[in-house]
N, C-alpha and C positions, 0 to 999 in steps of 0.2 A: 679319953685318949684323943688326940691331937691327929692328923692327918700329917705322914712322913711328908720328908722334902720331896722323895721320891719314892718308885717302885722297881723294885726288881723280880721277875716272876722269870720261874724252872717251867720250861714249856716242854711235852714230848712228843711234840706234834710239829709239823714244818707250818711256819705264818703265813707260808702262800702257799699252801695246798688248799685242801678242803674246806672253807670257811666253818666253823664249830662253835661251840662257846667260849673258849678261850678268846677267839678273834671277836666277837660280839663283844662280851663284857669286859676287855680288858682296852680295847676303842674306844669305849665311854669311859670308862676310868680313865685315863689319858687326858681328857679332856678337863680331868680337876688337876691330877700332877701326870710329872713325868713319869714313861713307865718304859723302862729296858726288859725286853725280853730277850732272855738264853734259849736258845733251841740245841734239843742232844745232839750230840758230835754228828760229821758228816764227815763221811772217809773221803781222803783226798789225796792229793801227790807230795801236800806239803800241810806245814804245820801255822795258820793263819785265821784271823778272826776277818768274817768278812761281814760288816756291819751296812746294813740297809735301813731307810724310813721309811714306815709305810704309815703316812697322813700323821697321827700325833704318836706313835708309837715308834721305837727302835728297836731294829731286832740282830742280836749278834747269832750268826750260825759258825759255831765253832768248825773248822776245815780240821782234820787229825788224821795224821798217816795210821794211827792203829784202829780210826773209824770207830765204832757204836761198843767202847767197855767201858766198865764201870772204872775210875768216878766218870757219872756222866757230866759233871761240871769240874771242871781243871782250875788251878794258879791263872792260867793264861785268860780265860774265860773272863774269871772275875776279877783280875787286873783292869780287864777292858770297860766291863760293866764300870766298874769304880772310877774309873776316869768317864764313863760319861756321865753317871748321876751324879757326882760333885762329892760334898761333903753336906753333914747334915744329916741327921735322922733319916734310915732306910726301911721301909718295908719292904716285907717277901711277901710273893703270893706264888702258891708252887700249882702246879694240874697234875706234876708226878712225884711220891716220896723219895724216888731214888735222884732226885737235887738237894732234898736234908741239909747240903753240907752248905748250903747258900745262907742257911740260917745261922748258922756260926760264922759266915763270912765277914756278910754286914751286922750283925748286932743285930737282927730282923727286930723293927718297931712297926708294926703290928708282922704277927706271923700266920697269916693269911693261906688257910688250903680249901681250894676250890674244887671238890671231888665231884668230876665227873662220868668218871666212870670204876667199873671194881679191875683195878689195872692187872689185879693179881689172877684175875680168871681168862687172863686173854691168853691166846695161845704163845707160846714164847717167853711169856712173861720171865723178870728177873725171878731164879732162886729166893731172895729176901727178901722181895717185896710186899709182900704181906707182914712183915718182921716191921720193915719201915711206915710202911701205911699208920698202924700202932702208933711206933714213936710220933708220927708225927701228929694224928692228932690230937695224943697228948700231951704234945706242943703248942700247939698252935693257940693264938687268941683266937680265933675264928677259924671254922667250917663250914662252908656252906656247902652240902648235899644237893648233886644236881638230881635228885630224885627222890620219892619215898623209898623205896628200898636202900640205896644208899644210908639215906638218914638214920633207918631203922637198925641198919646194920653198925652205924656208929654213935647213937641216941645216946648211948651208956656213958659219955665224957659229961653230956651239961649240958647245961643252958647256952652254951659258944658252939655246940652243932646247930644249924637252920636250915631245912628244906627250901632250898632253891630249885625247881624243877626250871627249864632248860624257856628260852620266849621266843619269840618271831619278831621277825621286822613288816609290821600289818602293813602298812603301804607299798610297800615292796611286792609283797605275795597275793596283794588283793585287787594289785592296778592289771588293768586291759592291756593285755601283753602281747594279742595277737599282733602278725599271724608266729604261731609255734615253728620251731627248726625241725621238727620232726617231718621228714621225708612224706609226698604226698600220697606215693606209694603204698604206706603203710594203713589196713582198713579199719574199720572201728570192729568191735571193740578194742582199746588200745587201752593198756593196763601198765602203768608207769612207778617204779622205785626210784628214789634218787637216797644218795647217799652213798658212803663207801659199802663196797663188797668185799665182804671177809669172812672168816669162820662166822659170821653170824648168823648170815642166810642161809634157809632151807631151799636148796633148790629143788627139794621131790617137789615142792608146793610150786613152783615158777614150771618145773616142766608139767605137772596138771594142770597146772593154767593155760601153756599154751596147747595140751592136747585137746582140753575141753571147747577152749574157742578155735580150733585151726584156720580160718578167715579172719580173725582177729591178730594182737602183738602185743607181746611184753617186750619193754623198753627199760631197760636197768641203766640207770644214768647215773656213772661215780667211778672209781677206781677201783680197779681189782688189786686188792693187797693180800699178803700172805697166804696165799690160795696159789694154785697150779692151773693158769687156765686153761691145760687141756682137758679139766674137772668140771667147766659152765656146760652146763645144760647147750648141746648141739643140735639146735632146732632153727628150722629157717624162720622162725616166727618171734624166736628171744632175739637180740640184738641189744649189745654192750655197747654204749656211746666213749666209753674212758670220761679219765677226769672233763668235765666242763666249766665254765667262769660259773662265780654265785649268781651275774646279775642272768644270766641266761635260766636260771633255772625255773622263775615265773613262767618263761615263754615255754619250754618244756611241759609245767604242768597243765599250760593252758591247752595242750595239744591233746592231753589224755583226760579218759573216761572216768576210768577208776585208778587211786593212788593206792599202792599196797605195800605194807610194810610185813615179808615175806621172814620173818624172822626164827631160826630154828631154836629151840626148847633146849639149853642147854648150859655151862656155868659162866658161858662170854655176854651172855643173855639174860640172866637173873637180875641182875640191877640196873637194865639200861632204862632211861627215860628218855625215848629220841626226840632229838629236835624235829626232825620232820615230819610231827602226827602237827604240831600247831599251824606249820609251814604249808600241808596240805588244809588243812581247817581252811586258814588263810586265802587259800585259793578255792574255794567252795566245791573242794571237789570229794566224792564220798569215800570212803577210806575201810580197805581191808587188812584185818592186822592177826599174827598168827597172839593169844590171849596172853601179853606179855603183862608182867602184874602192875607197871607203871600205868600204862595203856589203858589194861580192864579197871584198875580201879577208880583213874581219874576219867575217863571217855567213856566209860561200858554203853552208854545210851547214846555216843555217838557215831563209835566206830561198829563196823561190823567183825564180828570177833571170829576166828576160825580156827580149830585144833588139828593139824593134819592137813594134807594135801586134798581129799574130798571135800572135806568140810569148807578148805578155805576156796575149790570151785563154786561150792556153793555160794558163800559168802559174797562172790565175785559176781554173781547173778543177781544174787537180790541188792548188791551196789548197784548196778544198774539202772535198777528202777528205782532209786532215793528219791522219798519224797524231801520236797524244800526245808520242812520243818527241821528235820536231822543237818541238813546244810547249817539252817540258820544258828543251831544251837553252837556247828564247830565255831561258827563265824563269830559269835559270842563268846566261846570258850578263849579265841586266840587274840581279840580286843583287849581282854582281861590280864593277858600276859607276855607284854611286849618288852623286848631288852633292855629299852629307856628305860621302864618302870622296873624293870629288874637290878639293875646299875645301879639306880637312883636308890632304892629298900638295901641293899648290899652297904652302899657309902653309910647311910643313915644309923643302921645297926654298927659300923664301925667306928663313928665317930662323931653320931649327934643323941 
């Protein structure tokens, strides 16, 4: 197969929120062809496509007086798209089944679904999107699994599913970042999440962390979404930064002790593979994680694993004292799996 003129990829994430893997691997892609990205509707006062660049990529964010319904890709959308990739053979590369109809728009030449996450277990999630997830990998030339659970769970089409588990930007995350934004005020021990906050997190386990150390702080760095926050844990020792910039997030980690991925046991949680276990590796910092099966089965001998809110104070103590050798192994685990080289096996399986 031939590499399209262009791309057009169903995004259900905003391109300047959260940096994630869509923004990683769809940047490097960009840089062989062009790639238009649709983001789901955003309610507004009026009915307009407002198109932005950001470096080699364009991203249309649909404006819609009826805001976030299905279809989540309109006429208008992909009118737009279509005047900016031209003519010429188009690829799709979707991150949610419920843009489908993109694949019938262009003729999708290759029909690319990058599964990041199990969309169908999030809370909110659409009615039929599990119905679509199906179709669509039964469409598609290619899936790539941001996970082993993922993969497992869609193994059953062929040899066009591939375990792509999620990479880091190692010089980014590995450069001397000091001095950290984190207030001076705040005492060691200092136990640090980054990442969005949503039904994912257990916070019985973040409020035993802070009752265990009380001279100590937990620092949850990321957005709180579909959560009620008068629900976070109310302690003078947690402290919620909000969204922050990606490049600040080195200097963040370089201010804390132990990085912990506080994750609760449950169907939002079954198939994640986070990006930020390589991102902490990255920054040599020791890592508590509640025994997510991505996690335990790729890192068991790196991270320290924790079931529960006692267990995972525990865990937080013996972080503490890491020896270097557990450091060096993340540091090797996240060398091994950088986004370049992930981009780069992605193209290769498409088209060499």
């Amino acid at each position: 197969m031939k590499p399209p003129h262009a791309f057009v990829a169903g995004l259900h994430l905003r391109w300047d929120g959260t940096r994630q893997r869509p923004q990683h691997l769809l940047s490097r892609i960009a840089r062989r062809v062009p790639i238009v990205v649709i983001e789901e509707p955003f309610a507004a006062d009026r009915d307009a496509d407002d198109v932005k660049r950001f470096g080699d990529v364009t991203v249309i964010r649909p404006l819609r007086r009826r805001g976030w319904m299905p279809p989540l890709v309109d006429a208008r959308a992909i009118a737009t798209a279509r005047h900016l990739v031209g003519t010429g053979p188009i690829g799709v590369w979707l991150y949610t089944p419920m843009m489908l109809e993109l694949a019938d728009a262009f003729d999708a030449t290759p029909l690319v679904f990058d599964c990041m996450d199990e969309l169908a277990a999030f809370d909110f999630a659409p009615p039929d999107i599990a119905e679509r997830d199906r179709r669509l990998v039964e469409r598609a030339d290619m899936v790539f699994a941001g996970g082993r659970s993922l993969y497992e769970h869609r193994k059953a089409a062929g040899t066009k599913v591939r375990a792509y588990s999620s990479g880091v930007e190692m010089e980014r995350f590995s450069a001397d970042v000091g001095p950290h934004p984190l207030p001076a005020e705040l005492r060691s021990p200092i136990f640090c999440y980054i990442g969005v906050i949503d039904e994912r997190i257990d916070f019985a386990c973040i409020t035993a962390l802070a009752g265990a150390f009380p001279q100590g702080n937990v620092v949850l760095v990321g957005p709180v979404v579909k959560i009620d926050p008068r629900n976070l844990p109310q302690r003078a020792n947690v402290h919620f930064t909000g969204a922050q910039p990606y490049a600040s997030l080195p200097s963040f980690l370089a201010g804390c002790d132990v990085a912990i991925m506080p994750f609760a046991r449950n169907r939002a949680t079954e198939s994640i593979s986070p990006t930020k276990t390589l991102e902490y590796f990255a920054a040599r910092r020791p890592v508590v994680s509640t025994p997510i099966a991505d996690v335990a089965e790729a890192y068991g001998d790196i991270v320290y694993l924790a079931d529960g809110p006692a267990a995972f104070v525990a865990a937080a103590r013996a972080a503490l004292g890491v020896d270097e050798s557990r450091l060096e192994r993340g540091v090797a685990a996240a060398r091994e799996q950088t986004w370049d080289a992930i981009a780069g096996r992605m193209w290769n399986d498409l088209f060499e």
